[in-house]
C-alpha positions as CSV (number, residue, x, y, z in Angstrom):
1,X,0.0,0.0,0.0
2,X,1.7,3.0,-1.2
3,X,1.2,6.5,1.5
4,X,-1.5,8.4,-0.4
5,X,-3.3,5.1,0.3
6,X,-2.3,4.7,3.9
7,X,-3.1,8.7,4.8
8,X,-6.1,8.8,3.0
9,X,-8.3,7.6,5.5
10,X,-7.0,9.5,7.9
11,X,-7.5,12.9,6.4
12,X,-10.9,12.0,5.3
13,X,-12.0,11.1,9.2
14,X,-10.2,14.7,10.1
15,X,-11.8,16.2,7.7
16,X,-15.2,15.2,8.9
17,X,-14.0,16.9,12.3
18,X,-13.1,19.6,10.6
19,X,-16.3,20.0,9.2
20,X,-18.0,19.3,12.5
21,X,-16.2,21.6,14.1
22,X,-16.4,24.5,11.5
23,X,-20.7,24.1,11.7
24,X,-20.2,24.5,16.1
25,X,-18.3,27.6,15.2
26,X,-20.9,28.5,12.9
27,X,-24.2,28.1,15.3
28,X,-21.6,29.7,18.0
29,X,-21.5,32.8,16.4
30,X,-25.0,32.9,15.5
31,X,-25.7,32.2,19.3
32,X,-23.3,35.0,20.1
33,X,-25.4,37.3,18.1
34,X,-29.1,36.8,19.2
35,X,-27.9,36.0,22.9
36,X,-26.0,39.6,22.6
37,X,-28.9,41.2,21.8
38,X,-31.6,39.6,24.3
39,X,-29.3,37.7,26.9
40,X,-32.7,36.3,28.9
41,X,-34.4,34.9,26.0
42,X,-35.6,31.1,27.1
43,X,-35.2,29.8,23.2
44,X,-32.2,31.5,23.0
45,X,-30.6,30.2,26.6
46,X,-32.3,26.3,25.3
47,X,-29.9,26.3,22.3
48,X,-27.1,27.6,23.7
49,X,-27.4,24.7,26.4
50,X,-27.8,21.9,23.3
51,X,-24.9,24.0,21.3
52,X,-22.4,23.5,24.4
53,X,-23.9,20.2,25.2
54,X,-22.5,19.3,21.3
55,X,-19.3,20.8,21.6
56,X,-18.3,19.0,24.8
57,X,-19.5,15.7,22.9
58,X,-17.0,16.5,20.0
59,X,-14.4,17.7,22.5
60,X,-14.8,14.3,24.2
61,X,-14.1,12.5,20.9
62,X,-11.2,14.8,20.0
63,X,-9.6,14.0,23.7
64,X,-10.1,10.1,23.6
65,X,-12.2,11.0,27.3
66,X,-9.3,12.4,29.0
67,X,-10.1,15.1,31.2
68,X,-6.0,16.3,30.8
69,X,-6.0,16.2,27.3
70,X,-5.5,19.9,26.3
71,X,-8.0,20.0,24.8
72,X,-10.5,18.9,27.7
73,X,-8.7,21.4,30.1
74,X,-9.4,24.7,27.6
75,X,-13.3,23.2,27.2
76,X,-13.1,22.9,30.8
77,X,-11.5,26.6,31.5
78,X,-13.7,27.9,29.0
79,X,-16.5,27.6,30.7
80,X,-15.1,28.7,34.6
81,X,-14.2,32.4,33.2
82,X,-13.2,34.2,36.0
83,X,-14.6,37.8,36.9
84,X,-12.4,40.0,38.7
85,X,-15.5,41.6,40.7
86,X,-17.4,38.4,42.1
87,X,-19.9,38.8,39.1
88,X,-21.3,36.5,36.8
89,X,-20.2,35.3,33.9
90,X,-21.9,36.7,30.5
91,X,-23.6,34.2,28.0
92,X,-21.1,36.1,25.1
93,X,-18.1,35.5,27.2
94,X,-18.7,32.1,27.6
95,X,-19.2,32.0,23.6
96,X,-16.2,33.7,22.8
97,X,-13.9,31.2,25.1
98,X,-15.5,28.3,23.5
99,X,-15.4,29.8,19.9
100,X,-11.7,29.8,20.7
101,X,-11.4,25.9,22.0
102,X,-12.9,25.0,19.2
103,X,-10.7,27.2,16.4
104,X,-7.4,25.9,18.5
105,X,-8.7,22.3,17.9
106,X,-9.5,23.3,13.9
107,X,-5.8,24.7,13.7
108,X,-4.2,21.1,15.6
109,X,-6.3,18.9,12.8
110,X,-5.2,21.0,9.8
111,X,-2.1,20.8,11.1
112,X,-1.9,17.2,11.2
113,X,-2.6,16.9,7.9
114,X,-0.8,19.6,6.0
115,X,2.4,18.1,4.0
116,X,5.4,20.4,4.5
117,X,6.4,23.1,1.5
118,X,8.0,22.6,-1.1
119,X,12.1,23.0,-0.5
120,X,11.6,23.0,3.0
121,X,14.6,22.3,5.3
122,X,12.5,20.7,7.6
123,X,14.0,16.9,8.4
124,X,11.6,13.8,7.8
125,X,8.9,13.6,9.9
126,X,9.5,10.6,12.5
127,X,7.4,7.4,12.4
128,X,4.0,7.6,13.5
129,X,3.7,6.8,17.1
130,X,-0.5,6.1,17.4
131,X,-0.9,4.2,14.6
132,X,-2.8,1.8,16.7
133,X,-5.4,4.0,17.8
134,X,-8.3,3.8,14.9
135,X,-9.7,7.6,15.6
136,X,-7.7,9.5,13.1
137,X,-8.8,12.8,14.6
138,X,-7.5,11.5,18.4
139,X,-4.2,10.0,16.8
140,X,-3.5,13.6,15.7
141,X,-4.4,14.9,19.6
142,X,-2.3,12.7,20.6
143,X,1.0,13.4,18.8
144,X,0.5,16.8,19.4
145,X,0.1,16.0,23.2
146,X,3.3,13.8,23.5
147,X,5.4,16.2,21.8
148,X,3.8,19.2,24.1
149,X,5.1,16.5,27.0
150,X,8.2,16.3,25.5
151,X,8.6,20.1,25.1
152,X,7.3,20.7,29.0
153,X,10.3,18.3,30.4
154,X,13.1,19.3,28.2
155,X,11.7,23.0,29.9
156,X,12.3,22.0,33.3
157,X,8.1,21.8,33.6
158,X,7.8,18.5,35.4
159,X,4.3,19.1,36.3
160,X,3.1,19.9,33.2
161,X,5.0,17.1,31.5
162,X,4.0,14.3,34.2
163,X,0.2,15.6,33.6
164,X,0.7,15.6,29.6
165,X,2.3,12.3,29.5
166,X,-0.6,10.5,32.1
167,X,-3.1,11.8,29.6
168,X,-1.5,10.5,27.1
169,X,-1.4,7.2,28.4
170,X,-5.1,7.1,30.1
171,X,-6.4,7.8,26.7
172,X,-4.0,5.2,24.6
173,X,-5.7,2.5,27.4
174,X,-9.0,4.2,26.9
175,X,-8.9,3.4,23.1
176,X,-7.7,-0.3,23.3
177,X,-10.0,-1.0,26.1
178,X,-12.9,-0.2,24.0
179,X,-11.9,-2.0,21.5
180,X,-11.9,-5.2,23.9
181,X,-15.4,-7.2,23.5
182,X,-17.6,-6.7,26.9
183,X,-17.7,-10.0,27.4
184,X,-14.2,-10.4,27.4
185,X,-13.7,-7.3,29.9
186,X,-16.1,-8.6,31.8
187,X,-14.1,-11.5,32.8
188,X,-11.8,-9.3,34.6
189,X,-14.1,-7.8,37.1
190,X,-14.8,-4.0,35.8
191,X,-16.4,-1.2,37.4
192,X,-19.9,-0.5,36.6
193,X,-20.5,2.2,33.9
194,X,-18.5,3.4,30.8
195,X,-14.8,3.4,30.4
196,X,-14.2,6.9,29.9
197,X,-15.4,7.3,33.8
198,X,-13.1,4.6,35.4
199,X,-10.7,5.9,37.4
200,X,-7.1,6.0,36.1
201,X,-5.7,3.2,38.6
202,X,-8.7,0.9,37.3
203,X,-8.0,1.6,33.7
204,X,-4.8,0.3,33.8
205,X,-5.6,-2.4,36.5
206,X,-8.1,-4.3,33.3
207,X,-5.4,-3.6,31.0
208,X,-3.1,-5.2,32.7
209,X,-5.4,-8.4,33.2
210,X,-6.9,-8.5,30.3
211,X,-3.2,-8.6,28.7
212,X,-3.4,-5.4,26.5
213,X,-0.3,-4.1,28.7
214,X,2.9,-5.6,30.5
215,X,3.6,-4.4,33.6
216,X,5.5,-1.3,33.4
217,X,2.9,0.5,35.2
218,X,4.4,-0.6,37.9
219,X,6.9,1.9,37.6
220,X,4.4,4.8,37.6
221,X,5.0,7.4,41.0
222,X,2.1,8.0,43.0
223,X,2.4,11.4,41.3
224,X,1.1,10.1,38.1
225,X,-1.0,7.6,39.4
226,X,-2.8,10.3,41.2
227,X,-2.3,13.2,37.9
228,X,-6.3,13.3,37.0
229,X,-7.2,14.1,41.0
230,X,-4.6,16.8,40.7
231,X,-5.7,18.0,37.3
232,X,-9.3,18.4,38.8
233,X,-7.9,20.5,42.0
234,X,-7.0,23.3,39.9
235,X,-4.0,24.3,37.8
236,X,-1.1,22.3,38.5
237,X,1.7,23.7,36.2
238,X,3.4,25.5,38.4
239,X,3.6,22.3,40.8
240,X,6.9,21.8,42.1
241,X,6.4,18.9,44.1
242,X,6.6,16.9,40.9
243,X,10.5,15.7,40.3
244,X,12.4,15.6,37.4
245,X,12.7,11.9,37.9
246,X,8.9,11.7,38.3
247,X,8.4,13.2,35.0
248,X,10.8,11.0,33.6
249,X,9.5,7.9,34.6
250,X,6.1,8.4,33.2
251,X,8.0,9.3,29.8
252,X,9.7,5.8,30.1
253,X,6.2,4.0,31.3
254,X,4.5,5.8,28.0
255,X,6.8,4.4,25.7
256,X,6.9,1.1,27.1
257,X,3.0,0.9,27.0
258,X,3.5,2.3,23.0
259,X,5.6,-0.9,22.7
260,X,2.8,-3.3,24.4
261,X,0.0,-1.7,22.4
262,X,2.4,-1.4,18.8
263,X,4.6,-3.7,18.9
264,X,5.6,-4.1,15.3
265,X,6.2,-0.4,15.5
């Protein structure tokens, strides 16, 4: 199979994102309009609930479930605009922080898909890393999120890097988990309710038993084990109970789990 064959799948299931995302952005701005004028109207208030109701379904896709992705924590932020006086938060300025999200995640799929120019100095890019994952739109999330986690560490940011490389990982185990029969999961004793709401430990706990995944997880501080409770408390970038070495060893557990998951890779 030659590479316009392998990568046209892939941009065809971006593209629909793209698409999806572009008619949000759309209704957004009409929303922002007739809400700007008559803030109170009922009709008006019912469709921005369903319009923000859709996005965060579409922002769950893009994020494979993970509440870190980076995408999940600017949905998240969006909607918890702070107001310097104790007031509330305007209908438009919630809009405007959510037409935002949703342009940021238009630029990350365009740019997973655009070919480098012509004469460019630019070296080759390296192997795909997700190949495994079948959501074309999330594989492109999350090479854009390891190589934010590779960026944070090389910075010194070991909070940041540690939170970006957990996500990473939840969401890898998210993705082969549901791609695991139920009655086959159900053999090694699950929580009740959906994946995307197990907690991290218990994620990789079925993964483990249900031998998607070695053991490296193992290796995982209590940091990391812990990241999605910390995430939720508030912003943890600037963190510096998290050690270099911390950060480190979830790199190392991330790759090795790449290798359990890809192993012809």
């Amino acid at each position: 199979m030659d590479n316009h064959q392998e990568t046209a799948p892939v941009a065809s299931a971006i593209d629909v994102y793209r698409h999806r995302l572009d008619h949000l952005s759309a209704e957004g701005r009409q929303l922002r309009t007739a809400l700007a004028s008559d803030s109170g109207g009922a009709t008006n208030l019912q469709a921005l609930r369903v319009w923000q109701r859709e996005c965060a379904a579409t922002v769950g896709q893009l994020s494979g479930g993970s509440k870190a992705h980076w995408l999940s924590r600017a949905f998240s932020t969006a909607l918890l605009v702070p107001i310097a006086d104790g007031g509330s938060v305007s209908v438009v300025t919630i809009i405007d922080r959510l037409l935002s999200v949703l342009d940021s995640a238009g630029r990350s799929l365009a740019d997973a898909i655009t070919p480098p120019s012509p004469g460019s100095d630019s070296p080759p890019p390296a192997r795909p890393r997700f190949t495994f994952v079948e959501n074309a739109a999330l594989r492109s999330g999350l090479e854009r999120a390891y190589l934010d986690g590779q960026d944070a560490l090389s910075r010194s940011e070991f909070a940041t890097a540690l939170m970006t490389f957990c996500s990473v990982i939840e969401t890898v185990l998210t993705d082969a988990l549901e791609r695991v029969e139920l009655d086959a999961l159900a053999q090694h004793a699950p929580p009740p309710g959906p994946i995307v709401g197990w907690p991290f430990a218990t994620r990789i706990a079925i993964a483990e038993r249900a031998g998607l995944i070695s053991q490296g997880c193992a290796r995982l501080p209590l940091a990391a084990r812990e990241y999605r409770e910390r995430s939720e408390a508030g912003d943890v970038s600037s963190d510096g109970s998290i050690t270099a070495r911390e950060a480190k060893l979830a790199s190392d557990v991330l790759h090795v789990i790449l290798r359990d998951l890809a192993p012809g890779r």
